[in-house]
C-alpha positions in Angstrom: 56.0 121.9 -3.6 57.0 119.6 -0.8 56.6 115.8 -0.6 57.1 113.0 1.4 60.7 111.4 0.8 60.5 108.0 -0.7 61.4 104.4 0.4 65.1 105.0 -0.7 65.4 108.6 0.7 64.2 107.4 3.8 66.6 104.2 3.9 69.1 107.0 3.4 67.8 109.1 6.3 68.1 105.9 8.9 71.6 105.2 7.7 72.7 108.5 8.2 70.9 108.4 11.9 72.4 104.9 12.1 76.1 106.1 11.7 76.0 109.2 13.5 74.4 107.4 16.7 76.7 104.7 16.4 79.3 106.9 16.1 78.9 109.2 19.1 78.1 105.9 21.0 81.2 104.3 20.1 83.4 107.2 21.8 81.4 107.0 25.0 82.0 103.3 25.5 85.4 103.7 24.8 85.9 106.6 27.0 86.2 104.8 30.7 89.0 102.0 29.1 90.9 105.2 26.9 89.8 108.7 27.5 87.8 110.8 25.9 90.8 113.2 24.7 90.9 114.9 21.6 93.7 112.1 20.6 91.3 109.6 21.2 88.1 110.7 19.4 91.0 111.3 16.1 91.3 107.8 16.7 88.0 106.3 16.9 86.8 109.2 14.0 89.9 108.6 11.4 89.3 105.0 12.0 85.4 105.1 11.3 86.0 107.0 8.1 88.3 104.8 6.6 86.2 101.7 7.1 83.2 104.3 5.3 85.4 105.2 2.7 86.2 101.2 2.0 82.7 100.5 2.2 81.8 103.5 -0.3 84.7 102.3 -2.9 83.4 98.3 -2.7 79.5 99.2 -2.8 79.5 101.3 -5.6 81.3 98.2 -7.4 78.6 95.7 -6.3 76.1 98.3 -7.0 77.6 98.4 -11.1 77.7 94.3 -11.1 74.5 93.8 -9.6 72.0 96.2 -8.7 69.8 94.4 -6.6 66.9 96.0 -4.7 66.8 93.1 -2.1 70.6 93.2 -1.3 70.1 96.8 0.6 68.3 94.7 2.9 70.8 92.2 3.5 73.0 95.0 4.0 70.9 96.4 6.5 70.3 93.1 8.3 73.8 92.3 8.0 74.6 96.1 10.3 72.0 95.6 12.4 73.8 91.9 13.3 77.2 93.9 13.5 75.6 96.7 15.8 74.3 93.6 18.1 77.3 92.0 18.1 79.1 95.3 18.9 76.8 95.3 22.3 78.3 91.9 23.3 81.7 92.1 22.7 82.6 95.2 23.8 83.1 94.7 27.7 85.4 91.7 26.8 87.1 93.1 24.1 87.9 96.7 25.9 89.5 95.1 29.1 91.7 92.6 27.4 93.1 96.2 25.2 93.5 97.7 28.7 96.0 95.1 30.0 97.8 95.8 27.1 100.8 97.6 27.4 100.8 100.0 24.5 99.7 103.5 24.4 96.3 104.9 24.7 96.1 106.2 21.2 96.6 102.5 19.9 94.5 101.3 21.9 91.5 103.7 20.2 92.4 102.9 17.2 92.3 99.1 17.4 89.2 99.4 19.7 88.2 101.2 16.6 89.0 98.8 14.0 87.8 95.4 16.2 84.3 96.5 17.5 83.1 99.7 14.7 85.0 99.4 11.7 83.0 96.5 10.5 80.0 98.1 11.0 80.9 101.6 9.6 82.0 99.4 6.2 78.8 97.8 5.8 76.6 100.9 6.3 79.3 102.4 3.8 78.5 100.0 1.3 74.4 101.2 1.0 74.5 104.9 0.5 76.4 103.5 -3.4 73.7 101.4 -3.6 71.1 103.5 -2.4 72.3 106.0 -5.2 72.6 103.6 -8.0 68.7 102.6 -7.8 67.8 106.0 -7.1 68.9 107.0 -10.9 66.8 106.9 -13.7 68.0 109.1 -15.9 71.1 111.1 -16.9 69.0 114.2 -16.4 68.5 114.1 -13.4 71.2 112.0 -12.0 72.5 114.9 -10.1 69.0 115.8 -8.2 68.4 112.4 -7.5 71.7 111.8 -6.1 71.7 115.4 -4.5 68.4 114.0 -2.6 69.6 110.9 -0.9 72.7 112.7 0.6 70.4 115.4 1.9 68.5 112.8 3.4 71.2 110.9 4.8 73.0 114.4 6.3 69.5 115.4 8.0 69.7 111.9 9.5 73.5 112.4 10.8 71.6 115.7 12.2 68.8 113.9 13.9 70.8 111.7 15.3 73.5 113.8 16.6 71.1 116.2 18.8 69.0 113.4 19.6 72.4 111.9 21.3 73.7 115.0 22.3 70.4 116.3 24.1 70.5 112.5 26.2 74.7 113.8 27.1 73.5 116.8 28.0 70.7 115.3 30.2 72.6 112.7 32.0 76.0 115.5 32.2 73.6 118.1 33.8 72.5 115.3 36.7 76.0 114.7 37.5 76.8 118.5 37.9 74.1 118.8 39.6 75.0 116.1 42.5 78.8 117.9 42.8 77.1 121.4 43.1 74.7 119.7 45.6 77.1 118.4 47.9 77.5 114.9 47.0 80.8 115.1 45.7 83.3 114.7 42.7 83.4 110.6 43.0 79.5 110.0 43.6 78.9 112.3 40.5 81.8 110.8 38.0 80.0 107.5 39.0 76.3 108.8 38.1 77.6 109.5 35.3 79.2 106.2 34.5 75.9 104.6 35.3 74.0 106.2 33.0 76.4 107.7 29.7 77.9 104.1 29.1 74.5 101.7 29.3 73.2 105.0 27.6 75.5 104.3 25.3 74.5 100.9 24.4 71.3 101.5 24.3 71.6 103.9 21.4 73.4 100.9 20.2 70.5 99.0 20.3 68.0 101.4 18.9 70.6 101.5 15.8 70.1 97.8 16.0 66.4 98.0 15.5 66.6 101.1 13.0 68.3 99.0 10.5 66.0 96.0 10.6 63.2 98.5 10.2 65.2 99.4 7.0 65.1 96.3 6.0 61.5 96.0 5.8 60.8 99.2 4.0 63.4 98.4 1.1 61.4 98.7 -2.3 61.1 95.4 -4.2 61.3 93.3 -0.8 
């Protein structure tokens, strides 16, 4: 019989959406200062995945010490804040690693580590949380663990089409203008217009999904 997903499923479920946006924005922004080749999004992923597995090994040993309904939602408010602060200090941050001398790779990977790591780490640090106060018994420890990475993977899904549909959207414009006539440079620059504040704003939605987090956590 189906049911609806409860308040911690569905925390899990915006993390996952949270991440994966996030994610798939961060290699957009990066992509007029760096690229966008293969080497690159190695960089920006490998990078994101270490600050999740950090944040996966510290918050399941807060979880054990405390436990604590209410600090998901500190959590949450503190990636939203990150996220935010990601939107500001990106277009000074990305020039000043341009007018570095040092290849393009480094530069992803420090791009990486200054403006998404943080934020990949905290959002790490809930689904061990999530997962602690989702058990209740040894019996079903596995189903109930099972459930919130279901939820969060069908939240990576969500949020991957839901970017990849807007990509596919604003690409298909600028194909569009070259086919039409208006050439190579008026379409490359449609499409800067658009896929980078795009970009951002998928930023800021992130923003506001974790503060909506916040205020569904149970016991809040």
């Amino acid at each position: 019989m189906t049911r609806l997903p409860t308040r911690l499923e569905l925390l899990a479920f915006i993390v996952g959406f949270t991440l994966m946006t996030f994610e798939l924005a961060a290699a957009r922004i990066l992509a007029p200062t760096v690229g966008s080749s293969t080497y690159v999004w190695t960089s920006i992923i490998g990078t994101i995945i270490a600050a999740l597995s950090f944040g996966f090994y510290v918050g399941g040993r807060i979880a054990d010490a405390r436990a604590r309904r209410r600090d998901v939602m500190w959590l949450l408010l503190v990636a939203s804040g990150l996220i935010a602060l990601t939107t500001v200090l990106y277009p000074h941050v990305l020039p000043w690693l341009a007018d570095l001398e040092i290849d393009v790779r480094a530069q992803a990977v420090m791009a990486a580590l200054l403006l998404f790591a943080p934020t990949s780490f905290v959002l790490g640090t809930i689904s061990p949380y999530l997962a602690k106060l989702n058990v209740t018994s040894l019996k079903t420890a596995g189903t109930a663990v099972a459930n919130l990475s279901m939820w969060d993977a069908l939240g990576g899904i969500t949020g991957t089409f839901l970017d990849r549909l807007r990509a596919v959207w604003v690409c298909g414009i600028a194909r569009n203008l070259r086919r039409a006539g208006s050439g190579a440079t008026a379409g490359d620059c449609a499409t800067c217009r658009k896929v980078v504040p795009g970009s951002v704003d998928f930023c800021r939605h992130s923003t506001l999904y974790c503060g909506a987090g916040a205020h569904i956590c149970p016991g809040t």
